[in-house]
C-alpha positions in Angstrom: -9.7 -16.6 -73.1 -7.0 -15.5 -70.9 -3.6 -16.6 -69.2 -3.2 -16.4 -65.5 -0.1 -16.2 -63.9 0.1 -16.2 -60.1 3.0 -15.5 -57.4 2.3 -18.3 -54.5 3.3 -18.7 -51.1 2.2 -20.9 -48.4 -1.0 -19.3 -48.3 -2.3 -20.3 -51.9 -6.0 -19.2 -51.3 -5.2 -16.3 -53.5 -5.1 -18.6 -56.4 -8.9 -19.7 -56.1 -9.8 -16.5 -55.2 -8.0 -14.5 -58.3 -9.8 -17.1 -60.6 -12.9 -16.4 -59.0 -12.9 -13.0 -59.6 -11.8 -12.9 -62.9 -14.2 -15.9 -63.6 -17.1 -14.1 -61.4 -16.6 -10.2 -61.7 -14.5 -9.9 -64.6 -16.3 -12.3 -66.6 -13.0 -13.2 -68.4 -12.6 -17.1 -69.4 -9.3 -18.5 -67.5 -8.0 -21.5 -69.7 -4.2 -21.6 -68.9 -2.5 -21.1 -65.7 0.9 -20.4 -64.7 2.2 -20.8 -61.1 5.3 -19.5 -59.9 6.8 -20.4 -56.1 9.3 -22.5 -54.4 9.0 -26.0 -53.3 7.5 -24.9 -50.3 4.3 -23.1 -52.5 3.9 -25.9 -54.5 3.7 -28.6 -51.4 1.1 -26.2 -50.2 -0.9 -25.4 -53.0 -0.9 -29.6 -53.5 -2.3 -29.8 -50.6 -5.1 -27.1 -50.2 -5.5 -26.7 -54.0 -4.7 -29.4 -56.5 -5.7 -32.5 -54.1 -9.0 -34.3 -54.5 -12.1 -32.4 -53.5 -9.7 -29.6 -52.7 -10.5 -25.8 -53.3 -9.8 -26.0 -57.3 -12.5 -29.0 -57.1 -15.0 -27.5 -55.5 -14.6 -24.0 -57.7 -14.8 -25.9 -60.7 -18.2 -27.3 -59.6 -19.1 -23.8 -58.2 -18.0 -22.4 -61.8 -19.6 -24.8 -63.7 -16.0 -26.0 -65.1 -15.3 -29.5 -66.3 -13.1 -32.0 -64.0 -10.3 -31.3 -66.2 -10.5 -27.5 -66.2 -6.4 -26.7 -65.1 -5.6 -29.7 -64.5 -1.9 -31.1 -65.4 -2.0 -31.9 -69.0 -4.7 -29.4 -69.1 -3.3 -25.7 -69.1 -1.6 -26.0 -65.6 1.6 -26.2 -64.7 4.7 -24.5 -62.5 7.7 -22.6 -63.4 10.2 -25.3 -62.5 13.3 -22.9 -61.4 12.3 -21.0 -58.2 11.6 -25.2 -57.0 15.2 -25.6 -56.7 14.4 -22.8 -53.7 12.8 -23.5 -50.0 12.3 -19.9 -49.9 13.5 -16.8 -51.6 15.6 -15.1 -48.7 18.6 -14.0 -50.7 19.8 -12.6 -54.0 20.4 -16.1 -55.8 16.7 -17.0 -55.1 15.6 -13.4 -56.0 17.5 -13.7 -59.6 15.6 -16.9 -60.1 12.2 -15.4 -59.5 13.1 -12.9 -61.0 13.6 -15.1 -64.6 11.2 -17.5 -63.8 8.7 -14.5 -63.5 10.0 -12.9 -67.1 10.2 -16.6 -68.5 6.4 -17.5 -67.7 5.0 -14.3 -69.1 7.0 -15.0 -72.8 5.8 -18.3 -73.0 2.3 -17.2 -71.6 2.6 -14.8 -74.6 3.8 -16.9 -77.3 1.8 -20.0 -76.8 -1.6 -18.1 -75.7 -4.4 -16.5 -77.7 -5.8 -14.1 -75.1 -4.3 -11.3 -72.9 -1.9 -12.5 -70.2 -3.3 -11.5 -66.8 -0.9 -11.7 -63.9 -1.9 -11.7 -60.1 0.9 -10.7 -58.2 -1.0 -11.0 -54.4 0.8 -14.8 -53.3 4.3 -15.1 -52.4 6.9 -12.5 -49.9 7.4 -9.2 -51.2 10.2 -10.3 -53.4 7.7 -12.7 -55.5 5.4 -10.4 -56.1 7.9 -7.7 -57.0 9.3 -10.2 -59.9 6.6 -10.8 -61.4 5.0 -6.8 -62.0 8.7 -5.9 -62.5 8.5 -8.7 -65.6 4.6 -7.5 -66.5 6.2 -4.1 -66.5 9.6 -5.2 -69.0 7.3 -7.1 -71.4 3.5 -6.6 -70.9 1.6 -5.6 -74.4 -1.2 -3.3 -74.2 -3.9 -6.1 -73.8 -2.3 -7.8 -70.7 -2.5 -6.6 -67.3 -1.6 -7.4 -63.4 -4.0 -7.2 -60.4 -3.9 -7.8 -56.3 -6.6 -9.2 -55.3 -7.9 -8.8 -51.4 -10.5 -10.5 -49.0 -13.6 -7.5 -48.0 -14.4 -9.7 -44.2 -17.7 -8.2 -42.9 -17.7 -6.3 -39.5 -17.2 -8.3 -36.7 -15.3 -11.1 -38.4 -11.4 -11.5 -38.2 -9.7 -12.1 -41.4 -7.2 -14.1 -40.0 -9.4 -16.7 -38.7 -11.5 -16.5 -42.0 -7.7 -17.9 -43.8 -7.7 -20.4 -41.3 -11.6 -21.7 -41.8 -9.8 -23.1 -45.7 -11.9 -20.6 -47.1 -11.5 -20.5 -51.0 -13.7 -18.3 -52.8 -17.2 -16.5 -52.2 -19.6 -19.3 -51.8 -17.2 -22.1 -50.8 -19.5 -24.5 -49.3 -16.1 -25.5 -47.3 -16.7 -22.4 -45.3 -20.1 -22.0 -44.6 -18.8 -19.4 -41.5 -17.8 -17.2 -44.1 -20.5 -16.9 -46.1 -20.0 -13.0 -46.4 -17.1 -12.6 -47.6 -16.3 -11.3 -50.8 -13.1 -10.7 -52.5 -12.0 -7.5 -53.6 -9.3 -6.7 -56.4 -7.5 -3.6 -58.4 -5.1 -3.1 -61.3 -2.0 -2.2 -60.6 -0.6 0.1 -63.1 1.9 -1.0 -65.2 4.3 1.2 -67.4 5.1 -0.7 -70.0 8.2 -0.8 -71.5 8.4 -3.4 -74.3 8.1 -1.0 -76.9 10.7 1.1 -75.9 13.3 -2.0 -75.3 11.9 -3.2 -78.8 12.3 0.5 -80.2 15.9 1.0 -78.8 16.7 -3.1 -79.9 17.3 -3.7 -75.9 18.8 -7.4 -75.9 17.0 -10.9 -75.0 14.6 -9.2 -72.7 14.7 -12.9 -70.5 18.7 -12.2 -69.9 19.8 -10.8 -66.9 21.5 -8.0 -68.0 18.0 -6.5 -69.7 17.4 -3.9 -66.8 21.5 -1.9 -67.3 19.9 -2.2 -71.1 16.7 -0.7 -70.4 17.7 1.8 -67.9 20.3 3.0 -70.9 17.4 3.3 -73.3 15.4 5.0 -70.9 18.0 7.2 -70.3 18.6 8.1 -74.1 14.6 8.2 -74.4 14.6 11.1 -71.6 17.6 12.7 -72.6 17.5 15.2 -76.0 20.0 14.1 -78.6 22.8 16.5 -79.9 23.9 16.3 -83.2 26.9 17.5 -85.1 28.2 17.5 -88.6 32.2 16.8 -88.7 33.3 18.6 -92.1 36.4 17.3 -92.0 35.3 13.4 -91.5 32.0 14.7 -93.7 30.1 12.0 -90.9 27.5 12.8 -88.3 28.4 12.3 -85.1 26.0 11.7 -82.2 25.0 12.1 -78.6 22.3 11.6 -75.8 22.3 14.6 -73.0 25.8 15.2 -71.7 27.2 12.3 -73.3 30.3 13.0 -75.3 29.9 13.0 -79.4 30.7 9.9 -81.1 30.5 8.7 -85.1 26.9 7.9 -86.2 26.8 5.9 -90.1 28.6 6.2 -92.7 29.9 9.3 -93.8 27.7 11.8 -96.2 28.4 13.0 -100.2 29.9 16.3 -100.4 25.9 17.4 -101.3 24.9 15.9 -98.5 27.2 17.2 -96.4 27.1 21.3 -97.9 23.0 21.3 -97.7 22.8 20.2 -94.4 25.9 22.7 -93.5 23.9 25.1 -94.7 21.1 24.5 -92.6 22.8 24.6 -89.8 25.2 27.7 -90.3 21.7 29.4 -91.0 20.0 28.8 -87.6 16.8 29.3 -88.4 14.7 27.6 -90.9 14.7 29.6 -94.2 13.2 29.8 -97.9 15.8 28.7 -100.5 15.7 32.6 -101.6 16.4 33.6 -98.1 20.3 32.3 -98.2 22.9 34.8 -98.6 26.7 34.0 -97.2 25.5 30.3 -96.0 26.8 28.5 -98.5 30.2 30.5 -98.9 30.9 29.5 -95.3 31.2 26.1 -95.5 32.6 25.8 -98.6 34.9 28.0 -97.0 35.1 25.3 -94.2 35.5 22.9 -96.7 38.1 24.3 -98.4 39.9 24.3 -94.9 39.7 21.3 -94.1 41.2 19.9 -97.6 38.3 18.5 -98.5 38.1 20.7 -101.7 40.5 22.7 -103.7 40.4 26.5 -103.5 39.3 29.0 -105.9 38.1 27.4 -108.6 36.3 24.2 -106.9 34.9 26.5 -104.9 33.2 28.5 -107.4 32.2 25.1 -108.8 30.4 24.2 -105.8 28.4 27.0 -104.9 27.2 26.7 -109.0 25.3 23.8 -107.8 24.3 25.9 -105.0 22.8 28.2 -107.2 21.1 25.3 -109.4 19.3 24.2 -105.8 18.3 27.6 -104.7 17.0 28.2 -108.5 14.7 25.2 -108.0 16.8 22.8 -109.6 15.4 19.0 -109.8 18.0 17.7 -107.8 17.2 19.7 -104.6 14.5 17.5 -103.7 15.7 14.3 -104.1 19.3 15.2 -102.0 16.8 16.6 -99.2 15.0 13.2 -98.9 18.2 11.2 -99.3 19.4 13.1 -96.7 16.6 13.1 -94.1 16.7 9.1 -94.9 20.4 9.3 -93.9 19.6 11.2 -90.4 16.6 9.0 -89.7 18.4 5.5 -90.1 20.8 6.5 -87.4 17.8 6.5 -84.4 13.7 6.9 -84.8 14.7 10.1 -82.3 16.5 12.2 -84.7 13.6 13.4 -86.9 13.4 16.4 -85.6 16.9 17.2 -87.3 15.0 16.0 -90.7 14.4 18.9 -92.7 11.1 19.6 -93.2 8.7 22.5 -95.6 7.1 24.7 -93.2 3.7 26.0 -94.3 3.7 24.1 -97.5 5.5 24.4 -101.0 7.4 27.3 -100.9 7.5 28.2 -97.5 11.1 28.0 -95.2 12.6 24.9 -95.0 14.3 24.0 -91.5 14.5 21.2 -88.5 12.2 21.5 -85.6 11.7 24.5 -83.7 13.6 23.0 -80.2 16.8 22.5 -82.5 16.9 25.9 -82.6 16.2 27.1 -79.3 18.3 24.4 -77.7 21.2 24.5 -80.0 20.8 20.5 -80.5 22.8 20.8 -83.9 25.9 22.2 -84.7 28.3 22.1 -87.6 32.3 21.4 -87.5 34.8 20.8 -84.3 33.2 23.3 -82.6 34.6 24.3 -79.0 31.3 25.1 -77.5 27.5 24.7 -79.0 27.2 28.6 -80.0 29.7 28.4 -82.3 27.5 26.1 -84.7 25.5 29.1 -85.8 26.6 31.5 -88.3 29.9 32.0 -86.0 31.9 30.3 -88.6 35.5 31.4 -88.2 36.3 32.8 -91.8 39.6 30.6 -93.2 42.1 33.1 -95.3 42.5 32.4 -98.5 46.1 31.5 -99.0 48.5 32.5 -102.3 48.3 28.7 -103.8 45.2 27.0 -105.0 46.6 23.9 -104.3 45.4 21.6 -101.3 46.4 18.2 -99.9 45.6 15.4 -101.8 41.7 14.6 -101.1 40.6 12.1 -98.5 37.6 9.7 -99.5 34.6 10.2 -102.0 36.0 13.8 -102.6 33.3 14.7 -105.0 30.7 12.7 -106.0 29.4 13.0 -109.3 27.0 16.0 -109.5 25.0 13.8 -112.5 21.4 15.0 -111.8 21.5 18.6 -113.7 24.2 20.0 -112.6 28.1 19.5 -112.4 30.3 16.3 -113.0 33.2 16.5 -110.7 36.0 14.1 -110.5 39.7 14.1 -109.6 42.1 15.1 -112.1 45.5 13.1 -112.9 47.8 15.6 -111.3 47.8 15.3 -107.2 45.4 18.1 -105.2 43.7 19.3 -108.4 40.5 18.6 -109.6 38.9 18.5 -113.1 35.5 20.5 -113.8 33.2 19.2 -116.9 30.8 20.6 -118.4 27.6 17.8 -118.0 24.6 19.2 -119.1 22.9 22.6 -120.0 22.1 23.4 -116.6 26.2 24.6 -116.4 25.3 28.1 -117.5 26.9 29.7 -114.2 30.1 27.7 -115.0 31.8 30.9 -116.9 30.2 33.3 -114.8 32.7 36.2 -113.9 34.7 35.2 -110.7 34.2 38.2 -109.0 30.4 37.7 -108.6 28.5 34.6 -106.3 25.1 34.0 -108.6 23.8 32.2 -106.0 20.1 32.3 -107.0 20.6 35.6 -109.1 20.6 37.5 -106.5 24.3 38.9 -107.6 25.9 39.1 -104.0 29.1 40.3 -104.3 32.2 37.5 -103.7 35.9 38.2 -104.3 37.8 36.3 -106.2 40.3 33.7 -105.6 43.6 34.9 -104.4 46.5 33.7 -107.3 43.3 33.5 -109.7 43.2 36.3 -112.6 39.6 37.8 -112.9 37.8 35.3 -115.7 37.2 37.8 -118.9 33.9 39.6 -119.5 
């Protein structure tokens, strides 16, 4: 069973003969009907249509159709807004189809059980553009819009074949034209309810759903950018050349370093792979006031080491994270990270990231700098910063470090939480880091931690 919808004009033929068609050719059941024109379409379609023994009459009897078949009360009825209209000659009227069009095909798909089928063939231009405009904002996969067109044998005027009252093939009102046949096509539709529905477009009935839709198609056709604000520790988000703004809430210090990390690396990478990495945004960290020099520092890239070491908490920060990214926008996956290859192999965000530069990390000036051009921040005398801003530290509780702030202003307490703290008395002068024993200076102001 299916819905029709039809555009009408003066001429409302098209009606019978887009029922016949899908009644005859299509063999697809017609049950409700929707028409849609002005006050002029209606008093015509009363007249040549809907009146006793009019065309709708003798199709029902050529169908085989009961009396009642789309009848008032019966699965028929009109759009009542566009009746207000004589015509639709200016932008008012237009505005109204326009609605009426999107209205008809909601209800059509709310209240029916079957695809919505709309014939767009009756009307002036403007009529027939409302309604594949609303089949293209809101059509699902099963419904679909169609012109249908009269094939007049040679010799016969197609004109004078409108004029006979012809209604259908085989209308026994117009013997004359008894070899005519109607003709139709699909018209192509590309639907875009998902992608309103995907990108939480607004009432899709208001008038202000095409500025919404063009903006999601815009977004949709346009790469994201995304950058990681140390200093905020929030992501921060835009579509093509649109300026960065703040995306969510902002990350955990973890969250924030791994995906730093990442980034500063520029390509993906097995956790063994890292080298200086991790030392550069800490560094950038440390810069920003976020954490304490020196010995907060160290303490940091000791959980470093735990991840790289295959510590149990390296997998569940890279999921929370990827969660994090992936409930800003469905688009953003590809700055998820993902395993390449399987277990074991390098870890990284899609392969466009990279060639496009679509991620970067801190107030960069221009997108080059988010790679591995971190500007390295001197170490100062004092190991003493500002006083933190926000969740400073979370508690590293999962294996590694507890972290928390300490009574005295800009310092920071380090305890010792479990046995996987071995690192936590390594020498100063040495970065573990995986055991890989890269060598890292020590803290200005700091003495050298005994051997």
């Amino acid at each position: 069973m299916a819905w029709l919808i039809s555009s009408l004009g003066t001429s409302p033929a098209v009606l019978s003969e887009a029922l016949w068609f899908l009644e005859r050719r299509k063999g697809l059941e017609v049950d409700r009907l929707t028409c849609i024109g002005t006050q002029a379409s209606r008093q015509a379609a009363e007249q040549q249509l809907f009146a006793a023994k009019g065309a709708l009459d003798r199709l029902r009897l050529h169908l085989g159709k009961p009396p009642e078949w789309l009848t008032e009360g019966h699965g028929y009825a009109w759009e009542t807004e566009p009746l207000n209209a004589t015509d639709n000659r200016d932008l008012e009227e237009a505005r109204a189809m326009d609605r009426a069009c999107r209205r008809a095909v909601r209800e059509a798909q709310e209240q029916g059980d079957g695809p919505v089928v709309a014939c767009i063939s009756g009307g002036r231009k403007t009529m027939s553009s409302s309604l594949q405009q609303a089949m293209t904002l809101l059509a699902r996969p099963e419904d679909w819009a169609f012109h249908v067109l009269l094939r007049v044998p040679e010799g016969q005027e197609e004109q004078k074949i409108q004029q006979s009252g012809f209604a259908f093939p085989g209308d026994p009102h117009a013997p004359q034209a008894s070899g005519v046949e109607v003709d139709a096509f699909e018209i192509p539709l590309v639907r875009l309810r998902d992608l309103a529905l995907g990108y939480q477009v607004p009432e899709l009935l208001d008038e202000g759903v095409i500025q919404a839709l063009q903006r999601a198609v815009n977004q949709a056709s346009a790469k994201p950018r995304l950058r990681l604000n140390l200093r905020s520790q929030r992501l921060e988000l835009a579509w093509g050349n649109e300026a960065f703004r703040p995306a969510g809430e902002a990350l955990t210090l973890q969250q924030a370093l791994m995906l730093g990390m990442w980034i500063v690396a520029g390509a993906a990478k097995r956790k063994d792979e890292f080298a200086n990495e991790p030392e550069q945004v800490i560094e950038r960290l440390s810069a920003h006031g976020i954490i304490d020099r020196g010995h907060d520092q160290d303490t940091l890239l000791e959980v470093v080491d735990a991840w790289l070491e295959g510590d149990n908490t390296f997998g569940p920060m890279k999921t929370e994270l990827n969660r994090r990214i992936l409930g800003l926008h469905p688009a953003l996956e590809r700055f998820t990270l993902k395993s390449r290859w399987g277990k074991g192999g390098p870890i990284g965000f899609a392969d466009e990231v990279y060639q496009d530069t679509l991620i970067t990390c801190g107030q960069c000036k221009n997108p080059a700098e988010g790679y591995g051009a971190f500007p390295r921040t001197p170490r100062p005398s004092a190991r003493r910063c500002p006083e933190p801003s926000g969740a400073l530290l979370a508690v590293f509780r999962q294996g590694c470090l507890a972290v928390s702030h300490a009574s005295e202003p800009g310092r920071m307490r380090v305890s010792q939480e479990s046995s996987h703290a071995r690192h936590l008395h390594q020498p100063q002068g040495r970065a573990h880091l995986g055991g890989r024993g890269l060598p890292r200076p020590p803290a200005l102001g700091s003495a050298p931690a005994p051997r």
